[in-house]
N, C-alpha and C positions, 0 to 999 in steps of 0.2 A: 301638515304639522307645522307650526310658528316656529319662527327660525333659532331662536337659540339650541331649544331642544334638536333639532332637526341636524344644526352646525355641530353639537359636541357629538351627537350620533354616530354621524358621519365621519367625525376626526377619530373615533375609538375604532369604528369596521374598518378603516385606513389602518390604522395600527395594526388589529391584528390581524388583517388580511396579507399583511406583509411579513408575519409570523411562517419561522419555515411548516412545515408541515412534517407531522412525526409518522414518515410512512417507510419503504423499505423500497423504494425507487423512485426516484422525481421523475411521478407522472402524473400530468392534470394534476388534477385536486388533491390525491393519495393514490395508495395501492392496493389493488386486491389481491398482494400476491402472497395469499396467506391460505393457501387453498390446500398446501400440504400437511398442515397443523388438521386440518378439519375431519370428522369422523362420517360423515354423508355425504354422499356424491349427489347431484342434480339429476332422481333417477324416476321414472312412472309418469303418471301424468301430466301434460305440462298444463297450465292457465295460461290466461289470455296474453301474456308476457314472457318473452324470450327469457331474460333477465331483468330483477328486479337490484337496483344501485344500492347500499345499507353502508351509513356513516356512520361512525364512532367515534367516541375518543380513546386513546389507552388507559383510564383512570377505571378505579374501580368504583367510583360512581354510575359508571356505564359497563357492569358487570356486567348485566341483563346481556347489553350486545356483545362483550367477552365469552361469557359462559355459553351463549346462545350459539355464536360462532365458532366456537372451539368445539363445542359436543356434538353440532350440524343439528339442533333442534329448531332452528330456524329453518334451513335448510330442510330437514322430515318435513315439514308443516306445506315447504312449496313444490315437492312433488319434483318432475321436471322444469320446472322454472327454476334458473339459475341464481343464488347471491351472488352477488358480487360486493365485497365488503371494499373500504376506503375509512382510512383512519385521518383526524386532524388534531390537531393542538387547540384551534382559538373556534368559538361560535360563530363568528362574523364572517369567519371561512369556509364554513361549513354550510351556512345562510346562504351563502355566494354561490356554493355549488349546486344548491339546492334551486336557486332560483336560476342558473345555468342550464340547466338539467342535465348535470354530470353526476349528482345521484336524485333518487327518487325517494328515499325516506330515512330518517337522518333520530340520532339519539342525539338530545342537546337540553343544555341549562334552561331555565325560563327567561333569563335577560335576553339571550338570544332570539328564543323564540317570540319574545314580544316583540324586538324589536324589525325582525323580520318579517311580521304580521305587518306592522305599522306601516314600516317604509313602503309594503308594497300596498298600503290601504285596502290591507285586507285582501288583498287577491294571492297572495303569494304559498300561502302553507296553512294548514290545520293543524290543531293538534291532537293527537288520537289516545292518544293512552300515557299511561305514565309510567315509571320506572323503577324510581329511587327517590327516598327520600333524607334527609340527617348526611351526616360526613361533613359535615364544617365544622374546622374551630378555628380560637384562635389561638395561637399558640407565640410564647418568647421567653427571650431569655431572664432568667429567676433573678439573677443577678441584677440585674438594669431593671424587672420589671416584678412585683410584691403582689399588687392587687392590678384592681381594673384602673385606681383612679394615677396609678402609674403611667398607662400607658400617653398620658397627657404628654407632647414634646419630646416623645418618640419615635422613631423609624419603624413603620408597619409594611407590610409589603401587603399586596394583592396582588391577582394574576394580569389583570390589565383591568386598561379605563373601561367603567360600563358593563364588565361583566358585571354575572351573578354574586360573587363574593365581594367584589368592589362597593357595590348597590348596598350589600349588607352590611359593610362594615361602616360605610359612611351612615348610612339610617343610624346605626350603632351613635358613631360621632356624637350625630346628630341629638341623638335622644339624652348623649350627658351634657347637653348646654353645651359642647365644645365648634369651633367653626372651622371647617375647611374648604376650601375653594375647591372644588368637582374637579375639574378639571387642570387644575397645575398638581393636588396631592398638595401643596403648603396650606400651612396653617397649626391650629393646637397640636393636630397631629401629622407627622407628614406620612402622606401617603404613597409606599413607593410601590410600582407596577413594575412587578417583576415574572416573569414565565416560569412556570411554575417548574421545570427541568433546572430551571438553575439558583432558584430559591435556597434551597440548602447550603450550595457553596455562597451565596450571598451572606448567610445565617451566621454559618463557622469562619466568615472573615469580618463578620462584625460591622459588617454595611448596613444591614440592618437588625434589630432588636425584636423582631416576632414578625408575624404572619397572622395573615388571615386566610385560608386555601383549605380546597378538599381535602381528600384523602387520595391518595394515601402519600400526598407533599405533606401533613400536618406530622402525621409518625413517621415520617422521616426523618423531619424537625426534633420529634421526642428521643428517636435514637438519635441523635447528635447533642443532646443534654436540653432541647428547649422542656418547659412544660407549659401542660394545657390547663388556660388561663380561662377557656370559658368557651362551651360545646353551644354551637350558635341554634340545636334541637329546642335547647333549654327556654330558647325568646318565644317559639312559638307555643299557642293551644297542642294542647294534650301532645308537644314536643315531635310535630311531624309537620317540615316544610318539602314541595317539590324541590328538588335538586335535579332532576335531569326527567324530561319528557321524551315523548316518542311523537315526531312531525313527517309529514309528509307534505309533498306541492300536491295544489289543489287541480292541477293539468292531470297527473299520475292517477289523483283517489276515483276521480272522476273517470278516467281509461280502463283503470283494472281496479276496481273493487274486490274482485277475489281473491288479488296476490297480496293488497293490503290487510284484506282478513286473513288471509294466510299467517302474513307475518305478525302480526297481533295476534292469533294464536299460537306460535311459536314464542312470542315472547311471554303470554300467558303462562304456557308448559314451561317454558325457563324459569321463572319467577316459582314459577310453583315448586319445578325439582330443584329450585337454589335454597329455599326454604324449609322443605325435608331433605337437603342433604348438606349442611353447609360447609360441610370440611370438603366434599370431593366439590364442592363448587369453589370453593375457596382456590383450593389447587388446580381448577380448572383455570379459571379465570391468570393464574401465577402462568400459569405455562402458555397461554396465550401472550400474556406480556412479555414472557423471554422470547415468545416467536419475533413478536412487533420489534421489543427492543433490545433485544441480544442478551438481556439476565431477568432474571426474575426478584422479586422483592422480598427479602430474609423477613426470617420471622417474626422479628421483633419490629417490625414493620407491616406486614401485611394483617396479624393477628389484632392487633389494635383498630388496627383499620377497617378491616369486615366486620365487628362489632357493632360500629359505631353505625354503620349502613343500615336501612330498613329498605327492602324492593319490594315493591308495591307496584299491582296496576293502576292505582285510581291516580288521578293526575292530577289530586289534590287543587284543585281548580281556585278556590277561597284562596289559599294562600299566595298561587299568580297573580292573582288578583291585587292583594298586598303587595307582594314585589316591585308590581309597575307605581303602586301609591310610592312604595320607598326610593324607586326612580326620581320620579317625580319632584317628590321632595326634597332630591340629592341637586336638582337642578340639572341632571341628566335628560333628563328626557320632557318634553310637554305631557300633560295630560291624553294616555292613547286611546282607542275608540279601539276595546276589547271585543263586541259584540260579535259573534261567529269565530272568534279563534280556535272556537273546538267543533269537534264534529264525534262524539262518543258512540255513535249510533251501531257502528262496526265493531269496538269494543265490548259492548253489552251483549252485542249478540252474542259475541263469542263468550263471556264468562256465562250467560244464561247459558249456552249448550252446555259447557263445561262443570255444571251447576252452580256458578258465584252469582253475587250480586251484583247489580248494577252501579257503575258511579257518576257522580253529580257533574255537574256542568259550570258549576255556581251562577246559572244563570245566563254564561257568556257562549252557550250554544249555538250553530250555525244553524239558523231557522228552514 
């Protein structure tokens, strides 16, 4: 990769590799010591795998791996083969562990997962399935900020440099003629990279004037008086961008293909019973969070939030694709060499058994 892109890369996986990590004992990477919250035990047959490693984050963008881990429908799917769950805050950390091999298959944004392809030119992860799509806005304060063409010479926050929602909102910038520098955040607009845990008290001391971040930091933002200035669904075709994939190392898919399919059938069934039930998924997913983080997200909070979500297997491929272009153009990243990033093969199987349809590759298939 040519050095500039390759230099800011490597200065944002520094930053949030050095992000604490939101787990419930500093160890390694995270913890899996979530094992009393869960509804299935590691029982029947095993596969070819003692234990298989599964990363998250606590957002409910990675419901699929909330819901999935809290009800043990992931765990039904692996028989005797054990989860072992690990939570993180930042992409770049959770890449780190992945390519460590302190977990084996990891829920995560698509900035990340590009750039975790890249750096390892291509040897390092696949992507298997997809998750979730929508849960972005942006949101600020009404007071300071009317329309869009307000937020010219305002304080924005995003979660860090180079993520997903960074990428986005800078393409955003980008696209009303306004200029910011990538990597310092000055310019028409300053962009300030804030962690998303402490975004809100940022919000209500007036450090900064709006946001751009998931969910369920954006309705947090709303109950605290922000409002939402513009659902970033709305930029894309027919209003459905990736927001969080399902990755695996390419050492793992290659050892046990059947605990992979496993768990991509499990995440299928999740996806499926989040969608015919979405109130007890809803509350699934809540009480998982108080396990992780000691409370759970009130109502006028979570409610807005889960709306705004679509979970989805297909991994929306086209739109990855797009990401790494708005990378790019953000001056983030070089031009990256996508080819083989996905591996769907084990996905299709599974939705054909299940009788769904197959999803696309956009082309960027592992031959």
């Amino acid at each position: 990769m040519p050095a500039k892109g390759s230099t800011l890369l490597r200065r944002g996986i520094a930053v949030a590799a050095a992000l604490p990590l939101l787990t419930l004992a500093a160890c390694g990477y995270g913890s899996d010591k979530d094992e009393d919250t869960s509804k299935v035990a590691a029982e029947g047959k095993k596969l070819s795998a003692d234990t298989v490693r599964i990363g998250y984050f606590p957002n409910l963008t990675h419901a699929t791996a909330l819901v999935g881990d809290q009800e043990g429908l992931l765990q039904k799917e692996l028989g005797g083969t054990k989860a072992s769950y690990s939570q993180f805050n930042a992409g770049p950390s959770e890449i780190e562990a992945l390519n460590s091999g302190s977990i084996d298959i990891g829920w995560i944004g698509p900035s990340p997962a590009i750039n975790g392809y890249s750096t390892t030119d291509g040897k390092g992860l696949r992507i298997i399935g997809g998750s979730a799509s929508g849960g972005v806005k942006l949101v600020v304060d009404p007071k300071k900020i009317k329309s869009l063409k307000d937020v010219k010479g305002k304080k924005i926050a995003t979660p860090q440099l180079g993520n997903t929602q960074d990428v986005a909102f800078l393409n955003w910038i980008a696209e009303q003629g306004w200029k910011v520098d990538a990597e310092s955040g000055k310019g028409d607009v300053s962009v300030v990279r804030t962690d998303n845990k402490i975004t809100p008290d940022a919000y209500k001391s007036g450090s900064i004037d709006g946001a751009w971040v998931p969910e369920p930091t954006a309705s947090k933002l709303v109950a605290e008086g922000a409002k939402v200035l513009l659902d970033e669904a709305d930029l894309w075709p027919d209003k459905k961008f990736v927001i969080t994939n399902i990755i695996v190392s390419q050492k793992f898919l290659k050892a046990h293909p059947d605990v992979v399919e496993a768990v991509l059938r499990g995440s299928v069934k999740t996806n499926k019973w989040i969608n015919a039930n979405p109130d007890e998924a809803k509350a699934a997913a809540n009480t998982k969070l108080k396990a992780l983080s000691g409370k759970e997200l009130p109502a006028d909070v979570i409610d807005p939030a889960w709306k705004s979500i679509q979970f989805t297997d297909d991994p929306l491929a086209s739109t990855l694709n797009s990401e790494a272009d708005h990378a790019v153009k953000a001056g983030l990243l070089e031009k990256p060499k996508l080819d083989g990033i996905y591996d769907l093969a084990p996905l299709n199987k599974v939705l054909k058994a299940e009788g769904g349809s197959a999803v696309d590759d956009a082309g960027l298939g592992v031959k």
